[in-house]
PQR file of N, CA, C, O and H, with PARSE charges and radii, in Angstrom:
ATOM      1  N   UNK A   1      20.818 -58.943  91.795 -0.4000 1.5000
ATOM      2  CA  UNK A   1      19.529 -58.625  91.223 -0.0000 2.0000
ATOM      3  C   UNK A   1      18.457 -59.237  92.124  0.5500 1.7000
ATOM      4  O   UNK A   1      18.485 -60.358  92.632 -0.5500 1.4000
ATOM      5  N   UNK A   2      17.382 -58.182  92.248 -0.4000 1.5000
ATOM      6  CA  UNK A   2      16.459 -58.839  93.567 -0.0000 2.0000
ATOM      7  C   UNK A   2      15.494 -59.048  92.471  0.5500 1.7000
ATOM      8  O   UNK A   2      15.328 -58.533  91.365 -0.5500 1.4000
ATOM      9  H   UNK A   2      17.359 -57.272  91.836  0.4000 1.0000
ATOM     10  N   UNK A   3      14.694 -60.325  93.408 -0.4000 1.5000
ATOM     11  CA  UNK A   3      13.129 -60.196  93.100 -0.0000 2.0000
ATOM     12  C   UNK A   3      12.308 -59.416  92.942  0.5500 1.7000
ATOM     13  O   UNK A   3      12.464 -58.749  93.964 -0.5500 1.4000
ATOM     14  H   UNK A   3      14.829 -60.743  94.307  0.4000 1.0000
ATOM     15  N   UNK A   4      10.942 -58.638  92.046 -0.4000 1.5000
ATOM     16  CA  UNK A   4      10.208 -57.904  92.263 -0.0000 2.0000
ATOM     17  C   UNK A   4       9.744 -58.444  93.207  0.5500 1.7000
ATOM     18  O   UNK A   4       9.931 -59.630  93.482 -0.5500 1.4000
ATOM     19  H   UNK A   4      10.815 -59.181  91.216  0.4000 1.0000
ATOM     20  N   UNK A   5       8.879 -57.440  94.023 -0.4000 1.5000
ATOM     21  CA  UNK A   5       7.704 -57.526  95.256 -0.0000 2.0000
ATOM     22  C   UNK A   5       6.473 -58.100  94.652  0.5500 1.7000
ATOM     23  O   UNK A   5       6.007 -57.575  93.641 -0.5500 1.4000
ATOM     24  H   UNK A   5       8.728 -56.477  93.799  0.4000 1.0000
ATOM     25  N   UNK A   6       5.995 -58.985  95.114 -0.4000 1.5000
ATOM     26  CA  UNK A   6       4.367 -59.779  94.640 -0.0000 2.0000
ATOM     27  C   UNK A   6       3.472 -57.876  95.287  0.5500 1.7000
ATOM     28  O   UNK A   6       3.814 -57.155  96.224 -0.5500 1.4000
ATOM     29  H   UNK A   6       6.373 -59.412  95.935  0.4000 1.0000
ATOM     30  N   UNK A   7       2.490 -57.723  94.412 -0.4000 1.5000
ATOM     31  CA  UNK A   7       1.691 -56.632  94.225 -0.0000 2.0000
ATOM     32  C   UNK A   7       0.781 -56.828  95.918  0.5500 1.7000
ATOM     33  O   UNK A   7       0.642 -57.977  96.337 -0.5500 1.4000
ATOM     34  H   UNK A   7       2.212 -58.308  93.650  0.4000 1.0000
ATOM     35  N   UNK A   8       0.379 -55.967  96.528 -0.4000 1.5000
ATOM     36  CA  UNK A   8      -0.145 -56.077  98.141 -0.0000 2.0000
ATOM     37  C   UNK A   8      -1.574 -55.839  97.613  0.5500 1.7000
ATOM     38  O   UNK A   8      -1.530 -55.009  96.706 -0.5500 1.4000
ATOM     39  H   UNK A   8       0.491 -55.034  96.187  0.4000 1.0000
ATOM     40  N   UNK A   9      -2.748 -56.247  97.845 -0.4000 1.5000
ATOM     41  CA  UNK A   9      -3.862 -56.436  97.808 -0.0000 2.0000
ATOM     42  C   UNK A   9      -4.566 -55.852  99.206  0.5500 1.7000
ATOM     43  O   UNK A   9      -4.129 -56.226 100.294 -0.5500 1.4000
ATOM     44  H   UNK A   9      -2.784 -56.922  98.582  0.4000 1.0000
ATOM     45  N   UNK A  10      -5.439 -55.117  99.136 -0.4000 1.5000
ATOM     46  CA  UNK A  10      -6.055 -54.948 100.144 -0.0000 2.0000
ATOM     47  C   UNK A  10      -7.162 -55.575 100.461  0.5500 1.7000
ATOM     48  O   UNK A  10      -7.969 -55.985  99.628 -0.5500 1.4000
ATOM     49  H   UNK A  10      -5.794 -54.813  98.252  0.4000 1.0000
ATOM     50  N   UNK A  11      -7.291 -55.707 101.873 -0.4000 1.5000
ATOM     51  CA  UNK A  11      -8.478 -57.063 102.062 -0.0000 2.0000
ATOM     52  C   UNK A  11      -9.725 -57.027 101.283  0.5500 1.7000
ATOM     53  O   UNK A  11     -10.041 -58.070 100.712 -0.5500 1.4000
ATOM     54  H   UNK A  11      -6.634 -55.373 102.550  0.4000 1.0000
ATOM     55  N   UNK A  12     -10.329 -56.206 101.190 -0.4000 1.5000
ATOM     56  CA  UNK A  12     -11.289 -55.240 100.123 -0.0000 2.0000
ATOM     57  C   UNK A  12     -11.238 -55.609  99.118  0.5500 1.7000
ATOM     58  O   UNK A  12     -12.334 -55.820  98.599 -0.5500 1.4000
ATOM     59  H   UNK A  12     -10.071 -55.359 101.654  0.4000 1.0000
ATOM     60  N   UNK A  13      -9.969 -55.903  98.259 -0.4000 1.5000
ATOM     61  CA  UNK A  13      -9.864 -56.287  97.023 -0.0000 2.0000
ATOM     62  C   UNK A  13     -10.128 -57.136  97.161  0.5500 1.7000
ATOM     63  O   UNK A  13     -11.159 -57.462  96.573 -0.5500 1.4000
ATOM     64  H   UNK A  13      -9.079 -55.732  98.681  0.4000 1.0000
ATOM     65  N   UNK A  14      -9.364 -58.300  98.126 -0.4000 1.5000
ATOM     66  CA  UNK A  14      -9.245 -59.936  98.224 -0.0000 2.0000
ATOM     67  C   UNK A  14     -11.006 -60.297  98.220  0.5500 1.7000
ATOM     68  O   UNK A  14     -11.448 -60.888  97.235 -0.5500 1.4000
ATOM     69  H   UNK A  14      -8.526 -58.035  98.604  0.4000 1.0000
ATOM     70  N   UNK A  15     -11.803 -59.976  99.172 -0.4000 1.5000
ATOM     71  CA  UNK A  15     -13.129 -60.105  98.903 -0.0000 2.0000
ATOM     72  C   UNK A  15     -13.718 -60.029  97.812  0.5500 1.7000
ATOM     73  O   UNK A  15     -14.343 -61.009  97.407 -0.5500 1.4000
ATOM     74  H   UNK A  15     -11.444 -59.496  99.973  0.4000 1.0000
ATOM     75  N   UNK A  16     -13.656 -58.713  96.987 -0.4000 1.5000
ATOM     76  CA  UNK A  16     -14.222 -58.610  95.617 -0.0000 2.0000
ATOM     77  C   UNK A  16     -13.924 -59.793  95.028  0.5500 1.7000
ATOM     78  O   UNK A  16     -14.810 -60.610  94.774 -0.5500 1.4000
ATOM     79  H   UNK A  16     -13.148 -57.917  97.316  0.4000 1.0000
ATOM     80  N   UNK A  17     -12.650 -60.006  94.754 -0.4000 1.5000
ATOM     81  CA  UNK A  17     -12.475 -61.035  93.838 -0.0000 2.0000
ATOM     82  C   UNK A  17     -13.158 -62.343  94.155  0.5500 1.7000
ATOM     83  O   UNK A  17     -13.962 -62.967  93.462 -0.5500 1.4000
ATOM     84  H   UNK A  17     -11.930 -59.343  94.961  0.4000 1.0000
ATOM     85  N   UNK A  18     -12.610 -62.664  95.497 -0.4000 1.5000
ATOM     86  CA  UNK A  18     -13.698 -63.936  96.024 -0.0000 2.0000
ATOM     87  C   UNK A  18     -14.709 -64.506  95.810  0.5500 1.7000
ATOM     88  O   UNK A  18     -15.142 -65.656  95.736 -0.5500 1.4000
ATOM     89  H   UNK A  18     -11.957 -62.158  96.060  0.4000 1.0000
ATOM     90  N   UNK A  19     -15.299 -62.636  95.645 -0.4000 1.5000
ATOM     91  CA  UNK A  19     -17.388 -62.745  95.560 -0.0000 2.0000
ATOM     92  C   UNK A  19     -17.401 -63.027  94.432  0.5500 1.7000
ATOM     93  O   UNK A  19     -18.359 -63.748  94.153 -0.5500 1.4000
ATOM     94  H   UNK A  19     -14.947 -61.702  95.705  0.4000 1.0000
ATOM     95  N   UNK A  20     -16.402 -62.655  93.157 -0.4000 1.5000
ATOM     96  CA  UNK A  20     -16.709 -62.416  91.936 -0.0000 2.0000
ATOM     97  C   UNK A  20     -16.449 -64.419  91.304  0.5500 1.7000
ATOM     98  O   UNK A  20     -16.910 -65.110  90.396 -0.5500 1.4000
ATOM     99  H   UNK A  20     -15.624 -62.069  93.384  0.4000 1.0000
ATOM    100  N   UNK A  21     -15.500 -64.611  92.402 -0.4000 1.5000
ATOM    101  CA  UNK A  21     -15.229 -66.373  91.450 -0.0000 2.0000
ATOM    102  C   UNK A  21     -16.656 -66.956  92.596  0.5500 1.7000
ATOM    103  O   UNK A  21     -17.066 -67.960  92.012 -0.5500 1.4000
ATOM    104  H   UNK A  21     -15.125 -64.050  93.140  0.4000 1.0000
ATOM    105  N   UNK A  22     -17.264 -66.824  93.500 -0.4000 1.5000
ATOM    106  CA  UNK A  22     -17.841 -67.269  93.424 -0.0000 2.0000
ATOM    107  C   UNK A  22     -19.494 -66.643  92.556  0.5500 1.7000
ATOM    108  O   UNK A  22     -20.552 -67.224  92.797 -0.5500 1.4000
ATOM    109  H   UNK A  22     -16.931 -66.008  93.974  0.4000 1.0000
ATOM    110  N   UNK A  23     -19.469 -66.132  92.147 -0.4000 1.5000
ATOM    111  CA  UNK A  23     -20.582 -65.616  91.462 -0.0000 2.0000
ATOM    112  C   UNK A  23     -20.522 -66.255  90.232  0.5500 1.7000
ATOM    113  O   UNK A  23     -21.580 -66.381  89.615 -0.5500 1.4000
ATOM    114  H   UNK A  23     -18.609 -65.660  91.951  0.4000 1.0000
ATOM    115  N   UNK A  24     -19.156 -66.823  89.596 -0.4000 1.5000
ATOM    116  CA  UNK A  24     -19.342 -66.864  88.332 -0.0000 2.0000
ATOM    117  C   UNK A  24     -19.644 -68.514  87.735  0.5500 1.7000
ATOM    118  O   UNK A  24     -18.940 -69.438  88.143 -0.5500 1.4000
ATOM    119  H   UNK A  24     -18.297 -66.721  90.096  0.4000 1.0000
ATOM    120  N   UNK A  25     -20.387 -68.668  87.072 -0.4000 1.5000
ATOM    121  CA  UNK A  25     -21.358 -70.122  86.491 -0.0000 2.0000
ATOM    122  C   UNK A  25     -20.597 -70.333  85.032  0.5500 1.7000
ATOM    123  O   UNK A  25     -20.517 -69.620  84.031 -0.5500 1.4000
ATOM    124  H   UNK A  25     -20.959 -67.918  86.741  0.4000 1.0000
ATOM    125  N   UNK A  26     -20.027 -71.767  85.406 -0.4000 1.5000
ATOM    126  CA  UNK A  26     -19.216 -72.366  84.534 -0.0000 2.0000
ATOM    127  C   UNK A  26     -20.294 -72.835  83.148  0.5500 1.7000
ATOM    128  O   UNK A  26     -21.523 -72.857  83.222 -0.5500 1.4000
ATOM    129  H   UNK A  26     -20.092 -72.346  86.219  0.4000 1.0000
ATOM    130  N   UNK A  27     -19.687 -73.098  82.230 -0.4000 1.5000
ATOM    131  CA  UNK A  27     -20.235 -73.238  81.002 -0.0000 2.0000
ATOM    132  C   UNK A  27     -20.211 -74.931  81.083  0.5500 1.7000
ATOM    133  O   UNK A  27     -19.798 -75.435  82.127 -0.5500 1.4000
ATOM    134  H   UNK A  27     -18.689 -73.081  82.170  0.4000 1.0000
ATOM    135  N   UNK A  28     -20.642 -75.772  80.012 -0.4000 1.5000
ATOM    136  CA  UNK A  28     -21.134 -77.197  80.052 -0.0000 2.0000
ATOM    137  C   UNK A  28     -19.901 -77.247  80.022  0.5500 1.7000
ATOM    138  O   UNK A  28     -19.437 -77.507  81.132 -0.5500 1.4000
ATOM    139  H   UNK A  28     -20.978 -75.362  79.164  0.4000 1.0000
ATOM    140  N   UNK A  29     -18.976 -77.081  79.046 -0.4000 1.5000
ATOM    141  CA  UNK A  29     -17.754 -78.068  78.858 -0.0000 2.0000
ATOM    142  C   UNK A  29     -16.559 -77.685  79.822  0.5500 1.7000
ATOM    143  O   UNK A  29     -15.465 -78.249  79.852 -0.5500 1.4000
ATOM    144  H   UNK A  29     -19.353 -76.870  78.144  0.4000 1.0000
ATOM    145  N   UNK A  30     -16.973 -76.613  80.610 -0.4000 1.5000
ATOM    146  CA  UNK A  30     -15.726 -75.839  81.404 -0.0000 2.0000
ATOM    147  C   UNK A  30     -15.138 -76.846  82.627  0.5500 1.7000
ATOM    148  O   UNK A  30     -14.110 -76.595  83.256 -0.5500 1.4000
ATOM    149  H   UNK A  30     -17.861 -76.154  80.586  0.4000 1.0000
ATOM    150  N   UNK A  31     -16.015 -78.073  82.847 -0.4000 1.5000
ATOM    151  CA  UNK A  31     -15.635 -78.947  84.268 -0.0000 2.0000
ATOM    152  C   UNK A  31     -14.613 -80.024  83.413  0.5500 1.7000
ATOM    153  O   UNK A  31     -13.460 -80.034  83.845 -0.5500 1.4000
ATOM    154  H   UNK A  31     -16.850 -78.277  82.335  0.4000 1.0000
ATOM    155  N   UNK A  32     -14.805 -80.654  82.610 -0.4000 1.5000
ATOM    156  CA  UNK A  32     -14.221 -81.308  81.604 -0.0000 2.0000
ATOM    157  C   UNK A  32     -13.069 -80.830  81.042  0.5500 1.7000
ATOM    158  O   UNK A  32     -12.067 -81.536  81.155 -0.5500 1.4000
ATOM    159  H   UNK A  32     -15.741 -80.646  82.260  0.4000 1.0000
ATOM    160  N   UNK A  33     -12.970 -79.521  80.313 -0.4000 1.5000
ATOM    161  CA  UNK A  33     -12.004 -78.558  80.068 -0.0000 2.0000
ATOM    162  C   UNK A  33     -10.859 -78.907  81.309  0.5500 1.7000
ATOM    163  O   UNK A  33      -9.871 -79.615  81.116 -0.5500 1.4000
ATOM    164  H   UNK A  33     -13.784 -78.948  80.221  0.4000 1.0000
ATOM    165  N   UNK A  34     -11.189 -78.286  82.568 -0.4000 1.5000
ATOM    166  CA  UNK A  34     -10.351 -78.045  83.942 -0.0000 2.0000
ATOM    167  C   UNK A  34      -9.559 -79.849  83.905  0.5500 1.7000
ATOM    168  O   UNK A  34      -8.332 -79.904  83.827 -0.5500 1.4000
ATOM    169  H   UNK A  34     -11.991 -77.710  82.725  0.4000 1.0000
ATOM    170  N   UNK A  35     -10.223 -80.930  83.955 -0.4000 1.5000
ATOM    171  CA  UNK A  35      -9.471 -82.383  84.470 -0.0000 2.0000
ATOM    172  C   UNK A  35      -9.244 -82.291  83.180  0.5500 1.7000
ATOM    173  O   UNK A  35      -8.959 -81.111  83.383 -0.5500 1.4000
ATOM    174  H   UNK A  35     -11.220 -80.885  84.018  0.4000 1.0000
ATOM    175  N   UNK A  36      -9.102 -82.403  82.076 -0.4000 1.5000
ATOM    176  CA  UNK A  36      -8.037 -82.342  81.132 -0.0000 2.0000
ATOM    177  C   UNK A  36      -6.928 -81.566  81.184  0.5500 1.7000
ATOM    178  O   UNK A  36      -5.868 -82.112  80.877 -0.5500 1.4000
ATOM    179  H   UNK A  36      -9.333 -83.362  81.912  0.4000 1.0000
ATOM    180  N   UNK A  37      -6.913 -80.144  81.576 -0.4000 1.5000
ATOM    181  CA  UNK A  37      -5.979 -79.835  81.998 -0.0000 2.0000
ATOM    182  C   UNK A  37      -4.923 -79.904  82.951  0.5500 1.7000
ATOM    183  O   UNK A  37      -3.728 -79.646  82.807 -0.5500 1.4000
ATOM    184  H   UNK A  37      -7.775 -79.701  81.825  0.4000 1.0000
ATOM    185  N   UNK A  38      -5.801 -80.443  84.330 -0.4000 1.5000
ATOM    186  CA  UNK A  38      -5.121 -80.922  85.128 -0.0000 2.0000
ATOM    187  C   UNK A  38      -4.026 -82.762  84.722  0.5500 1.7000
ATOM    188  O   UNK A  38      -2.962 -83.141  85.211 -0.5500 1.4000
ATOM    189  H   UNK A  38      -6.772 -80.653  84.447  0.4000 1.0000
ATOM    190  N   UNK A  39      -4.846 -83.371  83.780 -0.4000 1.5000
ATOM    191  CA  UNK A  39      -4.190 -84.722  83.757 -0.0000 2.0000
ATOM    192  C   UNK A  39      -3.204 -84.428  83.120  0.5500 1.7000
ATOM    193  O   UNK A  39      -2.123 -84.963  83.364 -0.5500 1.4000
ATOM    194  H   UNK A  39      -5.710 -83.063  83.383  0.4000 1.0000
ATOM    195  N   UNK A  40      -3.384 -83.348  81.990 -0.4000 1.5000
ATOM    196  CA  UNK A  40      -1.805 -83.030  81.067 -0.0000 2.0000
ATOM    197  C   UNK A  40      -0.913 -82.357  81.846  0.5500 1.7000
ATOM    198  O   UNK A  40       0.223 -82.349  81.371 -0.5500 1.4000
ATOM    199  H   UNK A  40      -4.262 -82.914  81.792  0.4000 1.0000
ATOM    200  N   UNK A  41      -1.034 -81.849  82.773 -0.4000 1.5000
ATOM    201  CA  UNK A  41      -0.559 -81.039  83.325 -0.0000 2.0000
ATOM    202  C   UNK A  41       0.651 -81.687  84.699  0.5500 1.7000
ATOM    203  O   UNK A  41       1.785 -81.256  84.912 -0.5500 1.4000
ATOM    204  H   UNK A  41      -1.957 -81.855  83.158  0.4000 1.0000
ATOM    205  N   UNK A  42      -0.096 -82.850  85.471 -0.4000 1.5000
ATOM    206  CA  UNK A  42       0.061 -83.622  86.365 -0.0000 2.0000
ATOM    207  C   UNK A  42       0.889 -85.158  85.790  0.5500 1.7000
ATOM    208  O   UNK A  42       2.026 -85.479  86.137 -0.5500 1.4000
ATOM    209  H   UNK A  42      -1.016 -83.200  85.299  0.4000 1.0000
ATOM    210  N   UNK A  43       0.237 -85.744  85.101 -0.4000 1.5000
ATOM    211  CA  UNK A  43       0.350 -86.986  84.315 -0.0000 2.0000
ATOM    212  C   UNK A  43       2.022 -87.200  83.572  0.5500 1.7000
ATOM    213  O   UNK A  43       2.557 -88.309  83.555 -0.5500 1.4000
ATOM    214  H   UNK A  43      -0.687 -85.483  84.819  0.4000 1.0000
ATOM    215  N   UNK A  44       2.516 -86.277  83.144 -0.4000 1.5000
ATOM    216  CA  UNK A  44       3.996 -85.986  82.741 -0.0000 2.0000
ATOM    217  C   UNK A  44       4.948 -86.346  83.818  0.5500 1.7000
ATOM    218  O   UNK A  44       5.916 -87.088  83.657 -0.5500 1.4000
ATOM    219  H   UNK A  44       2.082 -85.377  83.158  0.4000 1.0000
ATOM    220  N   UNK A  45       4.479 -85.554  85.341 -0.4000 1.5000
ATOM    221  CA  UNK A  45       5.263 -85.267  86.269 -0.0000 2.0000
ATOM    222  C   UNK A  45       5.462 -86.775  87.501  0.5500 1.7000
ATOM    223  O   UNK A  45       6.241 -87.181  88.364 -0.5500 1.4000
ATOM    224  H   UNK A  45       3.692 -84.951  85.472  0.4000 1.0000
ATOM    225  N   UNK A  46       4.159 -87.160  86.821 -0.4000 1.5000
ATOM    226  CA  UNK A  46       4.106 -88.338  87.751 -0.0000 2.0000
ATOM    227  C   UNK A  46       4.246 -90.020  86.622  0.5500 1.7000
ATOM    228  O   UNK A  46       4.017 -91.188  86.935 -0.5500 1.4000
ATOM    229  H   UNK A  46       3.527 -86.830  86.120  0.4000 1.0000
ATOM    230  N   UNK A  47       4.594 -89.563  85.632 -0.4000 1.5000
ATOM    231  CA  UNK A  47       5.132 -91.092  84.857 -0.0000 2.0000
ATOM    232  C   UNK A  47       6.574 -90.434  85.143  0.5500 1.7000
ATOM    233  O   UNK A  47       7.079 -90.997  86.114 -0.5500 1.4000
ATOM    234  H   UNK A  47       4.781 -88.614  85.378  0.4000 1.0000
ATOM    235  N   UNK A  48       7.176 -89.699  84.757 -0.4000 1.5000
ATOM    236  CA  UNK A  48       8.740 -89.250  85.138 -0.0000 2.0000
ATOM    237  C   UNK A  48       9.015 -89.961  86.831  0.5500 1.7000
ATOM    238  O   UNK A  48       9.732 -90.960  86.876 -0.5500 1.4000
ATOM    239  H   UNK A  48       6.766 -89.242  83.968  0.4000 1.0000
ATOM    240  N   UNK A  49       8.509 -89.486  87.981 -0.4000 1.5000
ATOM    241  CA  UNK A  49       8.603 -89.833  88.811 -0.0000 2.0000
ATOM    242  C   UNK A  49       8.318 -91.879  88.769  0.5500 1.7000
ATOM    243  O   UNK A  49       9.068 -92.324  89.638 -0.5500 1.4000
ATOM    244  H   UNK A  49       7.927 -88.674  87.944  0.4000 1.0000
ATOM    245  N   UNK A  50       7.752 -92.742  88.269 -0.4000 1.5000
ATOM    246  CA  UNK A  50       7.428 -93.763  88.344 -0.0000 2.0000
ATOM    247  C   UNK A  50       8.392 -94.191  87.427  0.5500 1.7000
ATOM    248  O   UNK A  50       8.974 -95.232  87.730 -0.5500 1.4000
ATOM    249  H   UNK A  50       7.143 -92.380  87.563  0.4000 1.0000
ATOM    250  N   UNK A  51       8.784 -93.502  86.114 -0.4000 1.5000
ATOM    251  CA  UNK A  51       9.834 -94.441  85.491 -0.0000 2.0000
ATOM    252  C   UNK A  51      11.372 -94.322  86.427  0.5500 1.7000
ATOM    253  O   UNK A  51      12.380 -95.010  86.260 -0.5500 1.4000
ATOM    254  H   UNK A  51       8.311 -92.656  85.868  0.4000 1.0000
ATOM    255  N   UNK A  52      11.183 -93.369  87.298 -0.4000 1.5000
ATOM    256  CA  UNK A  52      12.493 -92.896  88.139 -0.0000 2.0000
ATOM    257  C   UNK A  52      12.478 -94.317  88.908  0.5500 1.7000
ATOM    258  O   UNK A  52      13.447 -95.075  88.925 -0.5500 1.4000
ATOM    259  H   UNK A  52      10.364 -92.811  87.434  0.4000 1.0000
ATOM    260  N   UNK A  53      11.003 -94.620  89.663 -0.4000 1.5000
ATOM    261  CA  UNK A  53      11.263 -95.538  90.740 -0.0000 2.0000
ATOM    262  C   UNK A  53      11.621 -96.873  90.232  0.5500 1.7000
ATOM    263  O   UNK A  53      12.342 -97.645  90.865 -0.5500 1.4000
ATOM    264  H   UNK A  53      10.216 -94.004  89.649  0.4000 1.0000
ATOM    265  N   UNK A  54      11.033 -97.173  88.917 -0.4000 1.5000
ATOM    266  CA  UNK A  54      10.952 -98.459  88.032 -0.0000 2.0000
ATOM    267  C   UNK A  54      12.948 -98.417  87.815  0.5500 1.7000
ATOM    268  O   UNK A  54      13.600 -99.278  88.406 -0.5500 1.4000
ATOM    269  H   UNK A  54      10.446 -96.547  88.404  0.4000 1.0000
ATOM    270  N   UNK A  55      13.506 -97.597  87.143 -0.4000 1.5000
ATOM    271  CA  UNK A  55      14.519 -97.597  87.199 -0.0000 2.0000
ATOM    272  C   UNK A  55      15.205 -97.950  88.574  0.5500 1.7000
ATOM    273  O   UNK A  55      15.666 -99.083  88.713 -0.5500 1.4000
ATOM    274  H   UNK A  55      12.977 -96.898  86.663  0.4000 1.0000
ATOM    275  N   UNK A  56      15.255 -97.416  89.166 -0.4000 1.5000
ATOM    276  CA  UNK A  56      16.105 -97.839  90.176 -0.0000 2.0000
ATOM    277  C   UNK A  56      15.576 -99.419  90.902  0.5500 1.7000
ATOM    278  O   UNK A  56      16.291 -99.787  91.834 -0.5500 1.4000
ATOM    279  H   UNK A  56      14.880 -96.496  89.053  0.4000 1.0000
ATOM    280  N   UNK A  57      14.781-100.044  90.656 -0.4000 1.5000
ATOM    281  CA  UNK A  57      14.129-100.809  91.239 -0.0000 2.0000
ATOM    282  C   UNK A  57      15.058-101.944  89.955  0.5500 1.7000
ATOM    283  O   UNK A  57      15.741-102.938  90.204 -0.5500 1.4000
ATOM    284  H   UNK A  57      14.200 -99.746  89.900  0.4000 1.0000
ATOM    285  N   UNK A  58      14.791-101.414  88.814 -0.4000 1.5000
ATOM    286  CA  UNK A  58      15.420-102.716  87.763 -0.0000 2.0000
ATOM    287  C   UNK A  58      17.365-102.453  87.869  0.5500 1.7000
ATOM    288  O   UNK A  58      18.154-103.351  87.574 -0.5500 1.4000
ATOM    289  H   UNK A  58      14.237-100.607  88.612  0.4000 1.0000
ATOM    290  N   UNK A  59      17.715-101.329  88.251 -0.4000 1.5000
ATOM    291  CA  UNK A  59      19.178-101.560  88.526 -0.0000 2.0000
ATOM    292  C   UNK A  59      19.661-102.353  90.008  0.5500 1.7000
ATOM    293  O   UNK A  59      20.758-102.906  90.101 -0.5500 1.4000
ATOM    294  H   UNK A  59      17.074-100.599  88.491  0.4000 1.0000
ATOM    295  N   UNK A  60      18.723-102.314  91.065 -0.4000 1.5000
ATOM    296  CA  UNK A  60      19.204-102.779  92.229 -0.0000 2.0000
ATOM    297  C   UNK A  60      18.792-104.336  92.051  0.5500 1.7000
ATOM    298  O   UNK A  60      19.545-105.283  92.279 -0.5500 1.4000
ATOM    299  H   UNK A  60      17.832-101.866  90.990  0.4000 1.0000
ATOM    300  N   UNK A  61      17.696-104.404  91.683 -0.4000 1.5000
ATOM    301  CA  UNK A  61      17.074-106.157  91.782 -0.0000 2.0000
ATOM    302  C   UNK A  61      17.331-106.773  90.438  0.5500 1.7000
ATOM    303  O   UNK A  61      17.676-107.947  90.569 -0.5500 1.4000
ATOM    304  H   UNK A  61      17.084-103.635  91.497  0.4000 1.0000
ATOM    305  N   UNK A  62      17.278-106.355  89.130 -0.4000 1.5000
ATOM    306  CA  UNK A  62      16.965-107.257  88.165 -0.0000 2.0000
ATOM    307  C   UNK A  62      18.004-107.271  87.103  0.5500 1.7000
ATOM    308  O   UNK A  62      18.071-107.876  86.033 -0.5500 1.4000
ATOM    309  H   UNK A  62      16.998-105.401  89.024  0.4000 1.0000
ATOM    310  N   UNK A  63      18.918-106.303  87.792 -0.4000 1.5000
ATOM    311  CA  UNK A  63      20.434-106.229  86.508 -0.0000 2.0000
ATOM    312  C   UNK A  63      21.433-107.077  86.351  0.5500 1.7000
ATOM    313  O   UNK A  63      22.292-106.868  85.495 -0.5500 1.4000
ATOM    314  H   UNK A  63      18.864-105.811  88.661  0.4000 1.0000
TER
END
């Protein structure tokens, strides 16, 4: 079973869209909104990774 093909865009399109995110004016709470999402998003992946290192750090030195 193959992968579908990602959809081909023509450069034309790629511009439109470009012009269009930059044209568009965020609302008050929309910058706030975005780093909340990013910390829930990020913040999971990187205490997993730190309790990984903490672990191995308390089995080699402190067991």
């Amino acid at each position: 079973m193959s992968r579908p093909k990602a959809p081909k865009y023509t450069k034309e399109e790629i511009r439109d869209y470009e012009e269009k995110l930059k044209n568009t004016d965020f609302e008050k709470g929309d910058m706030m909104a975005m780093i909340i999402a990013a910390m829930l998003t990020i913040m999971p992946a990187m205490l997993a990774v730190i309790a990984f290192m903490i672990g191995i750090v308390w089995l080699i030195f402190l067991r």
